[in-house]
Each structure stands twice: as C-alpha cells, then as structure tokens.
N, CA, C, O and CB atoms as a CASP TS submission, in Angstrom:
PFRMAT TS
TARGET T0000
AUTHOR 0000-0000-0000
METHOD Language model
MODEL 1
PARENT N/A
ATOM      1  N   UNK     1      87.880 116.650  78.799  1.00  0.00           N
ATOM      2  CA  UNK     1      88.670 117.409  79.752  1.00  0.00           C
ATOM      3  C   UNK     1      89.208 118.685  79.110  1.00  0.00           C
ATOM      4  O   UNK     1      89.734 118.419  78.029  1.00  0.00           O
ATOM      5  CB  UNK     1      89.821 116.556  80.291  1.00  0.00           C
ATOM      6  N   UNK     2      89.257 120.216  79.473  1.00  0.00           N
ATOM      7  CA  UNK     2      89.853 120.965  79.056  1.00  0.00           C
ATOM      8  C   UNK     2      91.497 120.917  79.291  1.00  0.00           C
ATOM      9  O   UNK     2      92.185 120.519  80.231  1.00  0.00           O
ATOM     10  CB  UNK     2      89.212 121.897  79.425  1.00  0.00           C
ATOM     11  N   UNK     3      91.808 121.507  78.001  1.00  0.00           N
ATOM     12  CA  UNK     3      93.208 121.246  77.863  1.00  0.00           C
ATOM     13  C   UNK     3      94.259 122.079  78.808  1.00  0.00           C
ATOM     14  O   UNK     3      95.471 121.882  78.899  1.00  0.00           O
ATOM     15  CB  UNK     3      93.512 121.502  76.436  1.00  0.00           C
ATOM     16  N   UNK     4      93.541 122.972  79.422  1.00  0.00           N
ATOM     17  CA  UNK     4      94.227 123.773  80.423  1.00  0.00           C
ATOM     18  C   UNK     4      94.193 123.589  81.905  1.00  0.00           C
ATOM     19  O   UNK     4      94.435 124.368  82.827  1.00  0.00           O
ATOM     20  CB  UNK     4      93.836 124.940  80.248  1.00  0.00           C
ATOM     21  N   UNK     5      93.771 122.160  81.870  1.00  0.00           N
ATOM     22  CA  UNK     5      93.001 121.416  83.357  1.00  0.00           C
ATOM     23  C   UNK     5      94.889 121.474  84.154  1.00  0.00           C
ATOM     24  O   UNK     5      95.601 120.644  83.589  1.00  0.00           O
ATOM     25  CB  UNK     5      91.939 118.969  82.977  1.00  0.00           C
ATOM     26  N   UNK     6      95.460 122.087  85.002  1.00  0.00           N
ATOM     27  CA  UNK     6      96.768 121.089  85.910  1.00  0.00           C
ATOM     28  C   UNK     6      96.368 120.335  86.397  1.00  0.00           C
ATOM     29  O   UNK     6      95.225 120.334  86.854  1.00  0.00           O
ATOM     30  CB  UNK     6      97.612 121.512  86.970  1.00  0.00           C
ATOM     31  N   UNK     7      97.107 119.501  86.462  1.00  0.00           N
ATOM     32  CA  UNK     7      97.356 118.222  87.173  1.00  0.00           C
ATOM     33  C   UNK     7      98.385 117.673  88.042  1.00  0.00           C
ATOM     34  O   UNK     7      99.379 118.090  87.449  1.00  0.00           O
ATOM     35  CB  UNK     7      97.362 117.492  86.419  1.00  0.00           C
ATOM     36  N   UNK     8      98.799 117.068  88.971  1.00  0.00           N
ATOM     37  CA  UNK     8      99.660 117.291  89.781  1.00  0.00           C
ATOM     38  C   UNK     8     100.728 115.939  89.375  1.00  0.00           C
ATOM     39  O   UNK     8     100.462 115.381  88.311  1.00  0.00           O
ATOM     40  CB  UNK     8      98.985 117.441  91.278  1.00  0.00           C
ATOM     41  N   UNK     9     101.606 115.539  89.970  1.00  0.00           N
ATOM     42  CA  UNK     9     103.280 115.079  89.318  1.00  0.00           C
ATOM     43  C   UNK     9     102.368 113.712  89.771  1.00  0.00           C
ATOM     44  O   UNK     9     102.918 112.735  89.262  1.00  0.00           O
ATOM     45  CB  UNK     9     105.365 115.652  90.281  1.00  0.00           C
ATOM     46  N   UNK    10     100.954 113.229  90.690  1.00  0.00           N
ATOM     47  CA  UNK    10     100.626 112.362  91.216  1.00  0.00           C
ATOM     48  C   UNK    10      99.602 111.617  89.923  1.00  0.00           C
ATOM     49  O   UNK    10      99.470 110.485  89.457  1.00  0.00           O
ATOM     50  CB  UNK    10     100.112 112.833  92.588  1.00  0.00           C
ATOM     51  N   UNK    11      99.141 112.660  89.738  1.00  0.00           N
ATOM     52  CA  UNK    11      97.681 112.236  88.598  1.00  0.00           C
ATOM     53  C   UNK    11      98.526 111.790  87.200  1.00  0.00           C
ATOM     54  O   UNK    11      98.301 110.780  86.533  1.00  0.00           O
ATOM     55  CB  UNK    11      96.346 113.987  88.118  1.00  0.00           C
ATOM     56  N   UNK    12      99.357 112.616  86.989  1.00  0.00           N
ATOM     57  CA  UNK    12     100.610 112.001  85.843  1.00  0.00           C
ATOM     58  C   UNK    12     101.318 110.889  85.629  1.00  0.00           C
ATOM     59  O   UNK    12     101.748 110.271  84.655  1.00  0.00           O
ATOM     60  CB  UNK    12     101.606 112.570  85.867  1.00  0.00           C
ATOM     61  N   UNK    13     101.328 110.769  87.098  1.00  0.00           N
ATOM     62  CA  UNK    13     102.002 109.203  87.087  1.00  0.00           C
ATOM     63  C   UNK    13     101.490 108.199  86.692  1.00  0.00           C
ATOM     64  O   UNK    13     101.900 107.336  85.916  1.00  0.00           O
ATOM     65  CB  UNK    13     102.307 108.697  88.156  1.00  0.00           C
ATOM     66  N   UNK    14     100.178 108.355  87.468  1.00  0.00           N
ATOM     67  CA  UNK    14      98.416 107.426  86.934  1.00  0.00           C
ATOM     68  C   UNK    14      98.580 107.258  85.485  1.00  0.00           C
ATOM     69  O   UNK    14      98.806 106.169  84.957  1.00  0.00           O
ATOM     70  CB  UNK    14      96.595 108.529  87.153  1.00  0.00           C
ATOM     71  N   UNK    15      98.425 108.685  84.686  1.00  0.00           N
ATOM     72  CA  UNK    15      98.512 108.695  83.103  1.00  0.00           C
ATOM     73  C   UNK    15      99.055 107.772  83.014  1.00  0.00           C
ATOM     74  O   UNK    15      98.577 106.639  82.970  1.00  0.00           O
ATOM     75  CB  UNK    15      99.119 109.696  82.301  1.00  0.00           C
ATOM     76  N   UNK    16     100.741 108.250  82.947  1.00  0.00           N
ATOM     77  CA  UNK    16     101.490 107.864  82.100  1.00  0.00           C
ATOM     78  C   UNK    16     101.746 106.468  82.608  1.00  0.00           C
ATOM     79  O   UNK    16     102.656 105.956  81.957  1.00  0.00           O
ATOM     80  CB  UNK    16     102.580 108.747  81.896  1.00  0.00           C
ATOM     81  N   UNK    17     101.228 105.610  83.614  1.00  0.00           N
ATOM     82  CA  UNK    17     101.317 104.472  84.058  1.00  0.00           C
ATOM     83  C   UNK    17     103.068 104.341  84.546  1.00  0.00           C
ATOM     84  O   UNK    17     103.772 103.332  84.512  1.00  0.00           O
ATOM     85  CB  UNK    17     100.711 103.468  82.892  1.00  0.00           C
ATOM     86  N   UNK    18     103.329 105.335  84.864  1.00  0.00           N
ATOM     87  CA  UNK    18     104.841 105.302  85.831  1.00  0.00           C
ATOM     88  C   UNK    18     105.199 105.478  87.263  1.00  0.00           C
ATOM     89  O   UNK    18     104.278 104.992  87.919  1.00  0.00           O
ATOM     90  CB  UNK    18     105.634 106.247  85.445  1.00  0.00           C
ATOM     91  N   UNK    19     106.067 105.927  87.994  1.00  0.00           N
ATOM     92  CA  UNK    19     106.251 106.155  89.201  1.00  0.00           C
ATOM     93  C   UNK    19     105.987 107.719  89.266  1.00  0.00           C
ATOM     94  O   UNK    19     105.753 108.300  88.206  1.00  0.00           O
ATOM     95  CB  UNK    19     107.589 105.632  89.648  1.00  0.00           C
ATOM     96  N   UNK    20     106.009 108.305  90.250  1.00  0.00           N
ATOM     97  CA  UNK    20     106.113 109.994  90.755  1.00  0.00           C
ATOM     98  C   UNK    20     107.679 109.875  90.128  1.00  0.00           C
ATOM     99  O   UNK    20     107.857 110.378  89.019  1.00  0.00           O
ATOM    100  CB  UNK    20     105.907 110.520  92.930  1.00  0.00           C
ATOM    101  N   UNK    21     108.720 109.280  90.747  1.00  0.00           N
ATOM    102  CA  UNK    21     109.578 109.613  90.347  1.00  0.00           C
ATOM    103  C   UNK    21     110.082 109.979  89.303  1.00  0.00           C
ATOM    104  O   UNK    21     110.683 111.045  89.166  1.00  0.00           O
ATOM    105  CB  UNK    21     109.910 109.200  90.599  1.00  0.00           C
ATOM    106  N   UNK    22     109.880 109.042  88.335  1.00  0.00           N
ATOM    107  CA  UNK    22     109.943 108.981  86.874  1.00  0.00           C
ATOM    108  C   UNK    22     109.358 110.121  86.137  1.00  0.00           C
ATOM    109  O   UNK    22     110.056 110.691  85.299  1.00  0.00           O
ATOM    110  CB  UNK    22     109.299 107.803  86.421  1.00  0.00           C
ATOM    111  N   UNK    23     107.904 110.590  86.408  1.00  0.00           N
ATOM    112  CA  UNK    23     107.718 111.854  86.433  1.00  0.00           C
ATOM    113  C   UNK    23     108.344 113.106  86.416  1.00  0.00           C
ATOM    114  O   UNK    23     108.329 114.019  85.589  1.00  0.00           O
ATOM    115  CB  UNK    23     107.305 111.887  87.054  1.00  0.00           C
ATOM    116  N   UNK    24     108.920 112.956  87.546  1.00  0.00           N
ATOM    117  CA  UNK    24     109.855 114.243  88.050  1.00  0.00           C
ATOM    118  C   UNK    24     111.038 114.092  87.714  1.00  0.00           C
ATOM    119  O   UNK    24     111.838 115.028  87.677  1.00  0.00           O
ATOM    120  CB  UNK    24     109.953 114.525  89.487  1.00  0.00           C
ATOM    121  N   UNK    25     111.321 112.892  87.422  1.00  0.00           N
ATOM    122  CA  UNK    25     112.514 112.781  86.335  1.00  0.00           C
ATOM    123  C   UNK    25     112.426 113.536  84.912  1.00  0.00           C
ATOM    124  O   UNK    25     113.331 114.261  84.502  1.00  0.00           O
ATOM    125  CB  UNK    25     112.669 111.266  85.968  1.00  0.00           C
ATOM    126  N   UNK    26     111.129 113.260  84.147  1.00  0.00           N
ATOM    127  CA  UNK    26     110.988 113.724  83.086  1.00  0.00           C
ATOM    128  C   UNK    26     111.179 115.713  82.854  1.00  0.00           C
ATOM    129  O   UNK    26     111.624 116.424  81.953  1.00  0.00           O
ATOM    130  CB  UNK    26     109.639 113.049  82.824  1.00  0.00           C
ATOM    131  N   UNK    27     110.675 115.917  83.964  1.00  0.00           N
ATOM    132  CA  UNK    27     110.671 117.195  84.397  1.00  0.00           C
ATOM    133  C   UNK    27     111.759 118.029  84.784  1.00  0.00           C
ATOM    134  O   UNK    27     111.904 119.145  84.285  1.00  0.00           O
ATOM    135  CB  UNK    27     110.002 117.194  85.246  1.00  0.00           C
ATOM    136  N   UNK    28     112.485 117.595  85.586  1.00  0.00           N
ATOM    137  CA  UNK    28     114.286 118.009  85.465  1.00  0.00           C
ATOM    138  C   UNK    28     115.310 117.511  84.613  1.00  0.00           C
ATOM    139  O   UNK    28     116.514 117.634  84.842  1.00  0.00           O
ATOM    140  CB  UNK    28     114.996 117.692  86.627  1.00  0.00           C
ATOM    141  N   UNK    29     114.812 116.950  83.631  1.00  0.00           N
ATOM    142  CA  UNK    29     115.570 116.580  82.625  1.00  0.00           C
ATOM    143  C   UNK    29     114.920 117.488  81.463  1.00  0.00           C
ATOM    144  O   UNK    29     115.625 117.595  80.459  1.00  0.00           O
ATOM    145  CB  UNK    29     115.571 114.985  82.422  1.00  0.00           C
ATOM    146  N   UNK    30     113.586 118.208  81.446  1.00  0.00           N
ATOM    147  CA  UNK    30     113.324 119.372  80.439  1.00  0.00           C
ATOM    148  C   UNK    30     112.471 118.253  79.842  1.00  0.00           C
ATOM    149  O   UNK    30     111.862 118.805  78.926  1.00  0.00           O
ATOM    150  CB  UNK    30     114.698 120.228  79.440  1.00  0.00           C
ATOM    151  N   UNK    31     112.195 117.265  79.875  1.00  0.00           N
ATOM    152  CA  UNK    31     111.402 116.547  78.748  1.00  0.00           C
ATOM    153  C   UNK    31     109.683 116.674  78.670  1.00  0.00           C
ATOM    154  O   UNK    31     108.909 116.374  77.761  1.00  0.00           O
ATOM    155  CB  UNK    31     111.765 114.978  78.928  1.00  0.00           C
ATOM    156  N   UNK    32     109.507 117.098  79.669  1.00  0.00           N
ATOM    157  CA  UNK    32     108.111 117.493  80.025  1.00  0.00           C
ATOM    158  C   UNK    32     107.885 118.678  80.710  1.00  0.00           C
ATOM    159  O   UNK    32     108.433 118.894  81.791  1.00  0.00           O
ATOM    160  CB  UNK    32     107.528 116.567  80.768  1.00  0.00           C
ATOM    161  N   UNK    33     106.990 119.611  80.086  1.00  0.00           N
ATOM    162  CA  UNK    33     107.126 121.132  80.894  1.00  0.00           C
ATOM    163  C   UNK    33     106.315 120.974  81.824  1.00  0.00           C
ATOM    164  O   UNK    33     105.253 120.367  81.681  1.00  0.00           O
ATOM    165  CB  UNK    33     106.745 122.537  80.144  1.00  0.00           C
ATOM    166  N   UNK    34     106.768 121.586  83.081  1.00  0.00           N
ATOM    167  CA  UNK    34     105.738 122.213  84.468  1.00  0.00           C
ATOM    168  C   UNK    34     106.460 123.524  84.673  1.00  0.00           C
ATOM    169  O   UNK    34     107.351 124.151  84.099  1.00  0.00           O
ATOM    170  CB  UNK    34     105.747 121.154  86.196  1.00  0.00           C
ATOM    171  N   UNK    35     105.339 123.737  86.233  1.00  0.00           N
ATOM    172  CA  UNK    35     106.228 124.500  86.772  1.00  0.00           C
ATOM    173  C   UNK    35     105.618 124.320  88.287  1.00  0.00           C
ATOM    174  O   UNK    35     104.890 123.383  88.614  1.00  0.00           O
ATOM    175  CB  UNK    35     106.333 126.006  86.080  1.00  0.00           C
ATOM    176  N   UNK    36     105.996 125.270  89.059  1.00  0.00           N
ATOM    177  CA  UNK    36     105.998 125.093  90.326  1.00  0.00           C
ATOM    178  C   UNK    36     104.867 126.044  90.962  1.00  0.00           C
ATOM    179  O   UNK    36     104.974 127.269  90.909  1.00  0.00           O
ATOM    180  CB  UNK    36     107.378 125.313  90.819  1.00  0.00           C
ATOM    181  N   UNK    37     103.767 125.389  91.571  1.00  0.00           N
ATOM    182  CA  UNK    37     103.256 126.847  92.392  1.00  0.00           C
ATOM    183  C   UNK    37     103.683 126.834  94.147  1.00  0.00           C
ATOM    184  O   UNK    37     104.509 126.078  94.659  1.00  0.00           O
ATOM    185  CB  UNK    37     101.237 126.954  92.269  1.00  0.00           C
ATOM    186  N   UNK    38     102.887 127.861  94.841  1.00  0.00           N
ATOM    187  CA  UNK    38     103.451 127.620  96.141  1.00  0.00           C
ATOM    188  C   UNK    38     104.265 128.568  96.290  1.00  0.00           C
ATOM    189  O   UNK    38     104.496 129.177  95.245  1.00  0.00           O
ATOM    190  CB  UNK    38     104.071 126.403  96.372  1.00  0.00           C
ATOM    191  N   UNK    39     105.117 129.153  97.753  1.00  0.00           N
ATOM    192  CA  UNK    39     105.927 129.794  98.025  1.00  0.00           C
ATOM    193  C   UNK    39     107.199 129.325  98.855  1.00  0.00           C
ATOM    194  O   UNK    39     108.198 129.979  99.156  1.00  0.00           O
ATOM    195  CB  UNK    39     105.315 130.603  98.428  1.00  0.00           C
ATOM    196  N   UNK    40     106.817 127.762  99.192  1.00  0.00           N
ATOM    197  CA  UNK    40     108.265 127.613  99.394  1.00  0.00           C
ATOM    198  C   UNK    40     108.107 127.444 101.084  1.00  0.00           C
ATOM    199  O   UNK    40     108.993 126.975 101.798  1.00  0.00           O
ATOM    200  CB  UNK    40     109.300 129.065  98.752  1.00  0.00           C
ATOM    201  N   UNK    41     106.836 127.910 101.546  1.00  0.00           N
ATOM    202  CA  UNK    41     106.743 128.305 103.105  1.00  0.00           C
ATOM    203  C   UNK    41     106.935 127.027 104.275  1.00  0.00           C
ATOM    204  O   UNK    41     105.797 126.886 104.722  1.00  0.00           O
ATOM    205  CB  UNK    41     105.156 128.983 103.333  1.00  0.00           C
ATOM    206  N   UNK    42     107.500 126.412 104.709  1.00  0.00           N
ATOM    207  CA  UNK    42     108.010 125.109 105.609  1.00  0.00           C
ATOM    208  C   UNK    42     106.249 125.277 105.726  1.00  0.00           C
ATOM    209  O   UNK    42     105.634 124.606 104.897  1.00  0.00           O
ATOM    210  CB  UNK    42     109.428 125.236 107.343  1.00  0.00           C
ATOM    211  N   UNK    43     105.679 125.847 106.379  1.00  0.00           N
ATOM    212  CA  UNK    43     104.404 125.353 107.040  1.00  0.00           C
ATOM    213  C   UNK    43     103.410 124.848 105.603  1.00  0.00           C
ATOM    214  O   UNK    43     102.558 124.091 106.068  1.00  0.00           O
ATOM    215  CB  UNK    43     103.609 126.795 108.103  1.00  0.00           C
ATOM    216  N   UNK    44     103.268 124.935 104.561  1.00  0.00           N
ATOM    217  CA  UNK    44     102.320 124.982 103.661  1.00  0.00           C
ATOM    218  C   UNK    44     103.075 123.613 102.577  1.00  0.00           C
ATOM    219  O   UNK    44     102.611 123.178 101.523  1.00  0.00           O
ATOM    220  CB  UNK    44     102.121 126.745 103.001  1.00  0.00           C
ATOM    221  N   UNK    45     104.189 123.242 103.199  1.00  0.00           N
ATOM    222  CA  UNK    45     105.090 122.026 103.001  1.00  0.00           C
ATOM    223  C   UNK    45     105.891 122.604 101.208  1.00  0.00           C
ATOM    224  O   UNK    45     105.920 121.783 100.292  1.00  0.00           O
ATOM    225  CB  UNK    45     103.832 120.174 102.986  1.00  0.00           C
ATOM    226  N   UNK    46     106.090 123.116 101.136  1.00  0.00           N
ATOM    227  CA  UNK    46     106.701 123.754 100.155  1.00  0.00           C
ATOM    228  C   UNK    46     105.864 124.039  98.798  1.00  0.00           C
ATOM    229  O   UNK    46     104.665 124.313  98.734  1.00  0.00           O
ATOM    230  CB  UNK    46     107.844 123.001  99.919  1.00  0.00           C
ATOM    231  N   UNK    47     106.997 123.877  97.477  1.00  0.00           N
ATOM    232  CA  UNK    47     106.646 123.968  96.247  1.00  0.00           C
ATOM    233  C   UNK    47     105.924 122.894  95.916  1.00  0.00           C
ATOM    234  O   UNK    47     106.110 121.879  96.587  1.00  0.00           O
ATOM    235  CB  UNK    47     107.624 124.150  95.469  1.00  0.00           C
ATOM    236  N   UNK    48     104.920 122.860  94.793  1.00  0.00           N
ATOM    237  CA  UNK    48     104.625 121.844  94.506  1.00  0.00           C
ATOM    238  C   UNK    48     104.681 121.869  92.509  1.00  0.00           C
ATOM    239  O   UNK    48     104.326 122.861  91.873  1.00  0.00           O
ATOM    240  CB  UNK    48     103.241 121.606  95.393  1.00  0.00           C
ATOM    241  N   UNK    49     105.263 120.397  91.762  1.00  0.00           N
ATOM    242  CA  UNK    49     105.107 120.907  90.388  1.00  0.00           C
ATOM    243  C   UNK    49     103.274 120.737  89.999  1.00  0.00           C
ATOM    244  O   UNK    49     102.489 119.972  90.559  1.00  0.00           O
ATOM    245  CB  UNK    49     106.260 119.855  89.258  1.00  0.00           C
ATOM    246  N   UNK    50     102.990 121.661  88.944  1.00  0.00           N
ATOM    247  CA  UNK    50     102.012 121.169  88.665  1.00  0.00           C
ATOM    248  C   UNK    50     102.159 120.773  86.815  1.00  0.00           C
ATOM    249  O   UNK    50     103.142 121.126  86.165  1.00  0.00           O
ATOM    250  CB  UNK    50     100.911 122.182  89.240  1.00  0.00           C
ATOM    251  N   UNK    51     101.276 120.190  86.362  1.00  0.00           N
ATOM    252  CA  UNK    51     101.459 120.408  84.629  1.00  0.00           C
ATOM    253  C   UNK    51     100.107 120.345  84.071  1.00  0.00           C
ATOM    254  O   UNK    51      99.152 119.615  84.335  1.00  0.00           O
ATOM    255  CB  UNK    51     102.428 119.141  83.782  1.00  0.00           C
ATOM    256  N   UNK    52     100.288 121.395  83.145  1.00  0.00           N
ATOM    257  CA  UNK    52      99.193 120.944  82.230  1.00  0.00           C
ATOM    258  C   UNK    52      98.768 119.991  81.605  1.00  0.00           C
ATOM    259  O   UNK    52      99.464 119.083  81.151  1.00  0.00           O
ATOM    260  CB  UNK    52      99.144 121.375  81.551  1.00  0.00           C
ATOM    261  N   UNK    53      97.173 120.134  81.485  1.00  0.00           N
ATOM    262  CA  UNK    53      96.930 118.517  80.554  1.00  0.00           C
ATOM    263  C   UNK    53      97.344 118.636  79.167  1.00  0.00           C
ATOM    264  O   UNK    53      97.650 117.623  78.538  1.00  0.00           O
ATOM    265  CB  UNK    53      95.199 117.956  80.402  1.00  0.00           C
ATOM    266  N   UNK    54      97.389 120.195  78.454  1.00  0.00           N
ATOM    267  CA  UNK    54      97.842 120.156  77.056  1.00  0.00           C
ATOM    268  C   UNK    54      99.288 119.484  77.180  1.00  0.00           C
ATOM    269  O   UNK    54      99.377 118.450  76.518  1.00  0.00           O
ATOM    270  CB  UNK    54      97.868 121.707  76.340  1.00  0.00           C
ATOM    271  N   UNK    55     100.076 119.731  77.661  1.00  0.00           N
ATOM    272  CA  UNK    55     101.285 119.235  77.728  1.00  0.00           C
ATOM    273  C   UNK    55     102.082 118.499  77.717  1.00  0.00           C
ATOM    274  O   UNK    55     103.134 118.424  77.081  1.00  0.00           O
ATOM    275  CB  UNK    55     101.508 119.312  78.060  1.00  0.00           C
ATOM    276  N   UNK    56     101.094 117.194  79.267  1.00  0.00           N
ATOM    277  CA  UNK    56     101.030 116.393  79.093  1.00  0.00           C
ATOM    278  C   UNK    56     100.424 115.165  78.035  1.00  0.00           C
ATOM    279  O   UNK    56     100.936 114.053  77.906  1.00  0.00           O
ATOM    280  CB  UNK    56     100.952 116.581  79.803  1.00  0.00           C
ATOM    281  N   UNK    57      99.640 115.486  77.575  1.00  0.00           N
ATOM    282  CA  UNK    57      99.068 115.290  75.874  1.00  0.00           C
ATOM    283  C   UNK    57     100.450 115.292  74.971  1.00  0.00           C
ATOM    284  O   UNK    57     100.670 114.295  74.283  1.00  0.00           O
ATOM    285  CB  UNK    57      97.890 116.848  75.237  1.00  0.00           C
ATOM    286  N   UNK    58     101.198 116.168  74.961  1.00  0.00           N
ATOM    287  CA  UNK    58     101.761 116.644  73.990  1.00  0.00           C
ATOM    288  C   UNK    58     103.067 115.717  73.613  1.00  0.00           C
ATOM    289  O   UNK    58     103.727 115.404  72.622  1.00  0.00           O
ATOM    290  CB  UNK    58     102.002 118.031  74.308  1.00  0.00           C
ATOM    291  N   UNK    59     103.024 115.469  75.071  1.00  0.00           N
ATOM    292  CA  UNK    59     104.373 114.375  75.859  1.00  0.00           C
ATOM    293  C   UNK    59     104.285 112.979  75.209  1.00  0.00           C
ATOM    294  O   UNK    59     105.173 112.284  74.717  1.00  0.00           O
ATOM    295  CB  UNK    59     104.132 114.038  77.813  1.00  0.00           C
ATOM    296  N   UNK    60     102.597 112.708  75.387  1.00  0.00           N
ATOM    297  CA  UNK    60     102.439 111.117  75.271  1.00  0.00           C
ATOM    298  C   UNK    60     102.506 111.420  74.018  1.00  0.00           C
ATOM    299  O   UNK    60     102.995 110.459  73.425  1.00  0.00           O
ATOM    300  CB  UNK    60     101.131 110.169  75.848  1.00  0.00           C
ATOM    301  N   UNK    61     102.276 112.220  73.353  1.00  0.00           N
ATOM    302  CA  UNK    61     101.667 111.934  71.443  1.00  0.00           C
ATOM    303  C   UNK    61     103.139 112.272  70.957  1.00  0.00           C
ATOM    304  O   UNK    61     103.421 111.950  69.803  1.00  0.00           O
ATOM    305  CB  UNK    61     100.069 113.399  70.495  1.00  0.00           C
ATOM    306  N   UNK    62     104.068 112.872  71.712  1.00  0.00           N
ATOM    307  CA  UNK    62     105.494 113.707  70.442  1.00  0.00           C
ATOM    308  C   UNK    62     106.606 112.622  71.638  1.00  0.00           C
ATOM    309  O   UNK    62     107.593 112.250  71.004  1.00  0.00           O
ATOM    310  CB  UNK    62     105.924 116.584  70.517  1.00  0.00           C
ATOM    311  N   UNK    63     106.626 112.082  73.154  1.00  0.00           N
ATOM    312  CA  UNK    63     107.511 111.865  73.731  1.00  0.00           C
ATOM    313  C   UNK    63     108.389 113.017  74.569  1.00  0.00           C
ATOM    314  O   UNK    63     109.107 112.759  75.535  1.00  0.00           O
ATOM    315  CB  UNK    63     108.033 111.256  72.899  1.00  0.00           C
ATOM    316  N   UNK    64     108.204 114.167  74.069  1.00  0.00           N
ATOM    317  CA  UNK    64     108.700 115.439  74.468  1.00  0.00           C
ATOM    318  C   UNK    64     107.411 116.371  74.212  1.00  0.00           C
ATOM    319  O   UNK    64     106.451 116.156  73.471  1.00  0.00           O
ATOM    320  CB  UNK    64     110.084 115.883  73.609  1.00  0.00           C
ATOM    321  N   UNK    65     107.691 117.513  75.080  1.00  0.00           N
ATOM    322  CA  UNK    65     107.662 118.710  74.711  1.00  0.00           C
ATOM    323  C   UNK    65     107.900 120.122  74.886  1.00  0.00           C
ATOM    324  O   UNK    65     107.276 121.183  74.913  1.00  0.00           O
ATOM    325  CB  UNK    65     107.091 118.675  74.596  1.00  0.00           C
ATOM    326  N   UNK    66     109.256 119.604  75.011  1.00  0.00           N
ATOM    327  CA  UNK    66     110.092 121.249  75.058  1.00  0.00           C
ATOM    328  C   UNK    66     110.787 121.359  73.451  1.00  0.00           C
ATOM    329  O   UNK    66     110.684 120.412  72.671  1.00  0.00           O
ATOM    330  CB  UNK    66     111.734 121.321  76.567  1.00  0.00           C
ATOM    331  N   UNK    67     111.144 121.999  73.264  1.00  0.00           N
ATOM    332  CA  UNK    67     111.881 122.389  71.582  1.00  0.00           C
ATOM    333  C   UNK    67     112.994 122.014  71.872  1.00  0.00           C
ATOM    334  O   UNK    67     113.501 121.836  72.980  1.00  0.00           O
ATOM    335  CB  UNK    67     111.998 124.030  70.884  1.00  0.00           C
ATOM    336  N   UNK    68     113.437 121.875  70.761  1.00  0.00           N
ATOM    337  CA  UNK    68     114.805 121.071  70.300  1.00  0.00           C
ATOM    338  C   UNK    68     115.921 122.335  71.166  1.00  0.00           C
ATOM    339  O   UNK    68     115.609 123.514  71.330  1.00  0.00           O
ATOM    340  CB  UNK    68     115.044 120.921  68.041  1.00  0.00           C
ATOM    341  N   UNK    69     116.990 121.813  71.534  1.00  0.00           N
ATOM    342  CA  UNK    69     118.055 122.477  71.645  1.00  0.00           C
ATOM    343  C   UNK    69     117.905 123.328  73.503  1.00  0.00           C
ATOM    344  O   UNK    69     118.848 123.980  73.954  1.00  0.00           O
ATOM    345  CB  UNK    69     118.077 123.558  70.116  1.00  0.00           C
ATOM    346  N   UNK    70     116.446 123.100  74.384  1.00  0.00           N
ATOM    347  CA  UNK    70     116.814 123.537  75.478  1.00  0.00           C
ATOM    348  C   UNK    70     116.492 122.555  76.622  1.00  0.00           C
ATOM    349  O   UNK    70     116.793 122.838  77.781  1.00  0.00           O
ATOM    350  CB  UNK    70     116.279 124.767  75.610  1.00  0.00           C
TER
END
C-alpha cells in the first residue's frame, strides 16, 4: 500500500480493531493526525476526517503521532 493512501475514520477503525468512535476520539485528543476535507455544505452532508496511512502506521508502531508538547 502506498504510504500516502487516506483512509477514512471507517477503514481505521477496521485497522485498529476499534469503534469509529474511539477513532475520533484519538483524533480530538491530538493523538492521531487527520484532517478534514469537504466544505461543510448541509447538502454534501458535511466535513469528513480523513488520515493518512503513513500516520496511521506511525500510531500503531509509536501509539502517537503528534510531537511531544501539542
């Protein structure tokens, strides 16, 4: 798989063998980086997170991966 593949907060869950929630827990708590694409538009049902697979990689192998202190 290339390491720059996104993946959505759904396919992550699969990974990491958790809930969506838990996911998106990890994610507003800074412990796992995404970000959001989308504009937000009611008809197109809003934002959605997406994450990278490097990242997610980075998550399972370190537990984190944002830097110390943010």
């Amino acid at each position: 798989m290339p390491t720059d593949e996104l993946i959505t907060v759904e396919e992550a869950a699969i990974i990491l063998n958790v809930t969506q929630y838990i996911v998106r827990k990890y994610i507003n708590d800074k412990q796992l980086r995404a970000f959001k694409i989308g504009n937000g538009n009611p008809n197109q049902q809003g934002r959605h997170w997406r994450i990278k697979r490097s990242d997610l990689d980075a998550f399972v192998e370190h537990g984190s991966n944002m830097p110390e202190g943010k």
